[in-house]
PASEBA-1860 file (N, C-alpha, C; in nm, 3 decimals):
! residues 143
1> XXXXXXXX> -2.566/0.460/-1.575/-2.558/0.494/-1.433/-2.470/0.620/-1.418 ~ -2.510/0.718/-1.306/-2.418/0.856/-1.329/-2.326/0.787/-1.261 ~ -2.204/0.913/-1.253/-2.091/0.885/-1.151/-2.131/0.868/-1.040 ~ -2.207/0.928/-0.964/-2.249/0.944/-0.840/-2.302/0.797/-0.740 ~ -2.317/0.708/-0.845/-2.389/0.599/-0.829/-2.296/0.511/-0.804 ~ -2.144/0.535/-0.869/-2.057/0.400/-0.912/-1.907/0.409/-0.814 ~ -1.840/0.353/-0.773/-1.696/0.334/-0.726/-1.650/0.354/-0.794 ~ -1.533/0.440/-0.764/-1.369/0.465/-0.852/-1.291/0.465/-0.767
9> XXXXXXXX> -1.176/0.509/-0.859/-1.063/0.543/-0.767/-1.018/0.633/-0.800 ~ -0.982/0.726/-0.733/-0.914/0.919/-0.710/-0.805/0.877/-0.748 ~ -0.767/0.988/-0.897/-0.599/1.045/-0.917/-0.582/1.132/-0.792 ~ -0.454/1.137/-0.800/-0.390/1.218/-0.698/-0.410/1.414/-0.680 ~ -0.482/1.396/-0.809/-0.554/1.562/-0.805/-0.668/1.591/-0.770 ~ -0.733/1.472/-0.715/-0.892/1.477/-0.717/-0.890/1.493/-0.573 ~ -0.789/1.448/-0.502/-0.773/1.457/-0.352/-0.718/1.617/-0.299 ~ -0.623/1.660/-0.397/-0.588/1.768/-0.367/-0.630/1.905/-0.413
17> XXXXXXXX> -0.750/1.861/-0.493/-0.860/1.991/-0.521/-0.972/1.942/-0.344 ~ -0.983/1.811/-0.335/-1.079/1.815/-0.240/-1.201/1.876/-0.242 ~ -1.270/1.923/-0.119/-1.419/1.969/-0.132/-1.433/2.078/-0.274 ~ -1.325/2.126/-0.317/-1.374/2.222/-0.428/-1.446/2.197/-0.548 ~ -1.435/2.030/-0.545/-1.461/1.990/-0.687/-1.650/1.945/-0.665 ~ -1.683/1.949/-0.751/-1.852/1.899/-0.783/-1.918/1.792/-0.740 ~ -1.934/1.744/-0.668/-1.960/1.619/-0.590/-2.052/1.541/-0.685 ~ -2.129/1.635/-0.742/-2.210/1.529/-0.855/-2.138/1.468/-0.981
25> XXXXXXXX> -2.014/1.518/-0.986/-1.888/1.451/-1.054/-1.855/1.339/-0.974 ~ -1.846/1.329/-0.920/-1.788/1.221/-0.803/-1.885/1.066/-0.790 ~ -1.769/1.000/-0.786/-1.863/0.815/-0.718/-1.924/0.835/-0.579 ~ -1.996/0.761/-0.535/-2.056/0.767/-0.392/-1.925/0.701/-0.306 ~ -1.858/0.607/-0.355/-1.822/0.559/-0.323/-1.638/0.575/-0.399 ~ -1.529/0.590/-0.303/-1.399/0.614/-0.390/-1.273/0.593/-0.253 ~ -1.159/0.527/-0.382/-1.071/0.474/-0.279/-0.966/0.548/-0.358 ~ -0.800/0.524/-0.279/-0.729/0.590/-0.400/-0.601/0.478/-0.405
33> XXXXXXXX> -0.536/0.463/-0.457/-0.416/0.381/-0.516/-0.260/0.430/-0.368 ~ -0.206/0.310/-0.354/-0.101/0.356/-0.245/-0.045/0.440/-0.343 ~ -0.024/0.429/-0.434/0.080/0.549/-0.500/0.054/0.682/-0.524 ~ -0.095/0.713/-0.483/-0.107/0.876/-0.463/-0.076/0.898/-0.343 ~ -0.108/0.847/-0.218/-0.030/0.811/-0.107/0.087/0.862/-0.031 ~ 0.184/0.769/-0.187/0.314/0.808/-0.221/0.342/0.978/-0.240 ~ 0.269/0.990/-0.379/0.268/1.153/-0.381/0.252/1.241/-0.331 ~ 0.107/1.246/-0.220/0.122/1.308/-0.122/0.158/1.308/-0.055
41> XXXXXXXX> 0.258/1.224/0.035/0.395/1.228/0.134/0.457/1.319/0.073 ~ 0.512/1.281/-0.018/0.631/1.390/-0.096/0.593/1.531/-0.085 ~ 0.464/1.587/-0.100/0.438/1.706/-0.133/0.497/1.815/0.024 ~ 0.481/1.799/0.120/0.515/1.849/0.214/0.667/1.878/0.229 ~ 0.725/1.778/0.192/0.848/1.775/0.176/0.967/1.864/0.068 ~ 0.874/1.918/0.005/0.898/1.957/-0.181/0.860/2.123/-0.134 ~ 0.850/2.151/-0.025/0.838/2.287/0.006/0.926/2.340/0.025 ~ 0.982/2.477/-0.022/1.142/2.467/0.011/1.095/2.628/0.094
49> XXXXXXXX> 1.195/2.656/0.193/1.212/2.781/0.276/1.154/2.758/0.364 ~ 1.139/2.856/0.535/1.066/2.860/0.589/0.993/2.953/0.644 ~ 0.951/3.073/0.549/0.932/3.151/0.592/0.765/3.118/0.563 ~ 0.673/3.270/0.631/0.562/3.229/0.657/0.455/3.175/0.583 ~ 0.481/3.194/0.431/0.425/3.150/0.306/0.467/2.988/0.286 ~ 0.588/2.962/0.297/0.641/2.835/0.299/0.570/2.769/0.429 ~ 0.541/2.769/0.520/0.502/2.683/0.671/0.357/2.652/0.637 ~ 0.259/2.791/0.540/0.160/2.806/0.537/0.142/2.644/0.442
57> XXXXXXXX> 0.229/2.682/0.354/0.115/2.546/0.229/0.244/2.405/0.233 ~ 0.333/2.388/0.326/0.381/2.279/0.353/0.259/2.219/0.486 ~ 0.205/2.292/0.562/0.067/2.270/0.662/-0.023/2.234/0.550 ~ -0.100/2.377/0.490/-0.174/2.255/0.385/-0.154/2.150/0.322 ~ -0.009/2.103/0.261/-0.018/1.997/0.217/-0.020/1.875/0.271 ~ 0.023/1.895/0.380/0.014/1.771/0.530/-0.124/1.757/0.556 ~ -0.187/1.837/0.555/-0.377/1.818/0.618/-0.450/1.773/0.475 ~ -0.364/1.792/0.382/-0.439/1.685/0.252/-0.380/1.580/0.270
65> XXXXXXXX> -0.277/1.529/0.327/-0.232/1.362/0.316/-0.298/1.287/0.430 ~ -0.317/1.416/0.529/-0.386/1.337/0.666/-0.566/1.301/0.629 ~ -0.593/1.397/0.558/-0.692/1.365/0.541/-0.742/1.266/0.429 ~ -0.663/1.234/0.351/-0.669/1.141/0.225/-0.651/1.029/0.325 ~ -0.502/1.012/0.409/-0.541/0.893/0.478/-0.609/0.832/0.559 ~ -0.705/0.931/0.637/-0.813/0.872/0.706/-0.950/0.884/0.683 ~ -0.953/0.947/0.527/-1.107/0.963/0.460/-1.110/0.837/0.360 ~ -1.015/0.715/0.316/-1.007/0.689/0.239/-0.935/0.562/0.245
73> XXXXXXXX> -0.969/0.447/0.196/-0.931/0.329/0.178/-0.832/0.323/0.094 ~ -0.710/0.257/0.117/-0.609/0.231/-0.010/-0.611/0.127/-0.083 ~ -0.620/0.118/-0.205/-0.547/0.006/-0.300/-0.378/0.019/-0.349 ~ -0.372/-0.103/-0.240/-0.172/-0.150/-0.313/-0.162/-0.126/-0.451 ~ -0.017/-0.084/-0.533/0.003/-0.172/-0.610/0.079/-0.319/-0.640 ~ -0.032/-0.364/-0.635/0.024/-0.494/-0.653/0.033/-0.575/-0.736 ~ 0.096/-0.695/-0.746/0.115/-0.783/-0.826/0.073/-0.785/-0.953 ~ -0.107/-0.755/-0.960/-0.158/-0.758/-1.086/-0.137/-0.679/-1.124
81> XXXXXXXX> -0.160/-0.509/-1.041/-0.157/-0.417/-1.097/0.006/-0.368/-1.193 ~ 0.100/-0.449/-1.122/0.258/-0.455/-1.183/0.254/-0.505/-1.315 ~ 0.141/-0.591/-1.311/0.141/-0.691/-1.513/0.090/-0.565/-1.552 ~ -0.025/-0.527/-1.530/-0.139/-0.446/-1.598/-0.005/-0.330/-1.633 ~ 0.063/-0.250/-1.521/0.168/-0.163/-1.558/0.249/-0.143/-1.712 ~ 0.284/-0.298/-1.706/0.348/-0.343/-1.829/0.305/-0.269/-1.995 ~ 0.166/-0.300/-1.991/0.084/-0.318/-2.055/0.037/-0.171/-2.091 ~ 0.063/-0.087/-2.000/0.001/0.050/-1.987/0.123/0.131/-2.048
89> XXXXXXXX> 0.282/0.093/-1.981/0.363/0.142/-2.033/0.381/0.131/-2.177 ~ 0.339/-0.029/-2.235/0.367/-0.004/-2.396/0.281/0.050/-2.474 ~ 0.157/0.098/-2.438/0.030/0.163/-2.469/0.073/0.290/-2.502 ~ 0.175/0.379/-2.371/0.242/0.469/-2.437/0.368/0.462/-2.514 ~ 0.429/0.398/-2.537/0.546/0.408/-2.644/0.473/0.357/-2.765 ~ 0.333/0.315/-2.782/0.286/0.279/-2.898/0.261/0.444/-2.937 ~ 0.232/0.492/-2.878/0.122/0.666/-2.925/0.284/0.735/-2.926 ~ 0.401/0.696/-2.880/0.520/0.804/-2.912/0.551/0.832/-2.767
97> XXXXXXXX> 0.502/0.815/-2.645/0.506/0.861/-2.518/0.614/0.824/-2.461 ~ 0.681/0.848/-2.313/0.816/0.835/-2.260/0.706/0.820/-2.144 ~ 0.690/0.632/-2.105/0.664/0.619/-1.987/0.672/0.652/-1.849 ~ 0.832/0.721/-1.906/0.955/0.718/-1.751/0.875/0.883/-1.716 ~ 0.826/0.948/-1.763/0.752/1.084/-1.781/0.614/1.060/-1.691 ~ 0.553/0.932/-1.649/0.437/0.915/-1.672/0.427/0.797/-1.555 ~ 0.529/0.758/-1.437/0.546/0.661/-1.406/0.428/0.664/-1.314 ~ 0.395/0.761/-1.185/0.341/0.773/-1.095/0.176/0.748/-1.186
105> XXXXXXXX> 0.137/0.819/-1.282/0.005/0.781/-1.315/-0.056/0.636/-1.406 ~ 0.093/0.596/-1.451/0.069/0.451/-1.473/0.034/0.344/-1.373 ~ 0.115/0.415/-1.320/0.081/0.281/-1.159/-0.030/0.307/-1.119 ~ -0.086/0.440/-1.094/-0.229/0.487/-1.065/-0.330/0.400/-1.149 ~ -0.344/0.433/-1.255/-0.420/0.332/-1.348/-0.406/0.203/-1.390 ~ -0.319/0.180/-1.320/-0.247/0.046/-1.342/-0.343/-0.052/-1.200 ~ -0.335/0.044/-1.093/-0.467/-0.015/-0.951/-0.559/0.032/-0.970 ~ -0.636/0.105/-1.066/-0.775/0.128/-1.097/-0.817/-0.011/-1.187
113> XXXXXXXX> -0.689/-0.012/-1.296/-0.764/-0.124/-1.378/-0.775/-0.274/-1.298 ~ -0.647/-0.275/-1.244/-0.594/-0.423/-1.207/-0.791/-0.403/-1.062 ~ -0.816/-0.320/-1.021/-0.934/-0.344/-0.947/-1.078/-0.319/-0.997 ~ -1.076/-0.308/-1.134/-1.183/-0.259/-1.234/-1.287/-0.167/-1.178 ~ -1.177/-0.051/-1.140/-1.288/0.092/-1.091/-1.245/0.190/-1.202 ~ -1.350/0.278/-1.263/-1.291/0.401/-1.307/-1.181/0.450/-1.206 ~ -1.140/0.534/-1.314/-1.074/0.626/-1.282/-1.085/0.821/-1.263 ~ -1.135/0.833/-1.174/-1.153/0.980/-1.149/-1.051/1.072/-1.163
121> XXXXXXXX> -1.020/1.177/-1.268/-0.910/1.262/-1.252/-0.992/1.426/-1.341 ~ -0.885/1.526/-1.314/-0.891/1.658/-1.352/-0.805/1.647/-1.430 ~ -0.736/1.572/-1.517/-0.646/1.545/-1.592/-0.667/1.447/-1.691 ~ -0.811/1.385/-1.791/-0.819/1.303/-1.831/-0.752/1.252/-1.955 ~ -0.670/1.395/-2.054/-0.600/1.356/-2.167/-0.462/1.300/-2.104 ~ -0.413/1.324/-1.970/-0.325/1.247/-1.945/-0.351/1.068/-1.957 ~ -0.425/1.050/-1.950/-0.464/0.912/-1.940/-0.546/0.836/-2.087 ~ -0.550/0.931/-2.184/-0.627/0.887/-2.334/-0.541/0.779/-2.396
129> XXXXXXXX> -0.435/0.796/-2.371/-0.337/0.614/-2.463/-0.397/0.524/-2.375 ~ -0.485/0.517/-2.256/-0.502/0.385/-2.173/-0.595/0.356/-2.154 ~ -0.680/0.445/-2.246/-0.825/0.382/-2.257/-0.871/0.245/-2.306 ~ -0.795/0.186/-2.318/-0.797/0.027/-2.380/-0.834/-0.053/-2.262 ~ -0.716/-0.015/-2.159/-0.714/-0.080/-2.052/-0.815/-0.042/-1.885 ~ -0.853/0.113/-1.889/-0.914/0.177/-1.791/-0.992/0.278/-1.824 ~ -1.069/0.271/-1.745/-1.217/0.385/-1.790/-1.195/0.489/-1.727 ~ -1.171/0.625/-1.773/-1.133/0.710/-1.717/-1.253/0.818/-1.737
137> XXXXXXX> -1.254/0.902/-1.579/-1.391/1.029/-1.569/-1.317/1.129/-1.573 ~ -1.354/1.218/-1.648/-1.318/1.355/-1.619/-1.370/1.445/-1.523 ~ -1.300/1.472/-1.428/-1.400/1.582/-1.373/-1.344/1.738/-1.353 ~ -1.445/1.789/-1.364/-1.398/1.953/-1.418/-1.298/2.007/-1.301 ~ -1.184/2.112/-1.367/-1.134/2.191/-1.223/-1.238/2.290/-1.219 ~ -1.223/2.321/-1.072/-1.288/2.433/-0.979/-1.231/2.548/-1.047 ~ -1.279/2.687/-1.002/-1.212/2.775/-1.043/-1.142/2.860/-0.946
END
């Protein structure tokens, strides 16, 4: 079955490339994890100055969280996804990895698996120690 056919769930880069990315890369269907959520709150905030370059992409980054939150269903992390976490973290200290490096996309994949959706990202070797536990898509960056 292509992607196009199947549910996932959006890393937190797949939201913030937005329309740029290939739609025939994409599930028909896609939700994203409260913890990208998380990340994109922060991003607005992480803008420092205010001059007109600074107002410009602290605005863009607000009209990607507004729009992630009302284009898009959330999955908590929850409970299961907290065991599954566990499990993901020792996945990387098995390969040599520093979880604490890696927290925000563990939890990410941690509510893809704990809800058995791929995982959609522009970042897929970030996620290669956890292929045990979650099916991860690559999808190309834009240029």
């Amino acid at each position: 079955m292509s992607p196009i056919n199947q549910r996932g769930l959006f890393d937190t880069n797949i939201v913030i490339f937005g329309t740029r990315l290939n739609r025939d890369q994409l599930p028909r269907e896609a939700a994203l994890s409260t913890v990208t959520l998380a990340e994109l709150s922060v991003g607005p905030l992480m803008v420092q100055g205010t001059d007109e370059a600074a107002q410009s992409e602290r605005s863009r980054r607000m009209t990607v969280l507004a729009r992630a939150e009302s284009e898009f269903s959330s999955l908590p992390f929850d409970t299961e996804a907290a065991r599954i976490f566990g499990s993901l973290s020792a996945a990387m200290v098995a390969k040599d990895l520093k979880p604490r490096n890696h927290t925000a996309d563990l939890m990410i994949a941690a509510t893809a698996a704990a809800h058995r959706l791929p995982l959609y990202t522009t970042n897929p070797k970030d996620f290669e120690p956890l292929s045990e536990f979650v099916t991860v898509v690559g999808v190309d960056v834009p240029d």
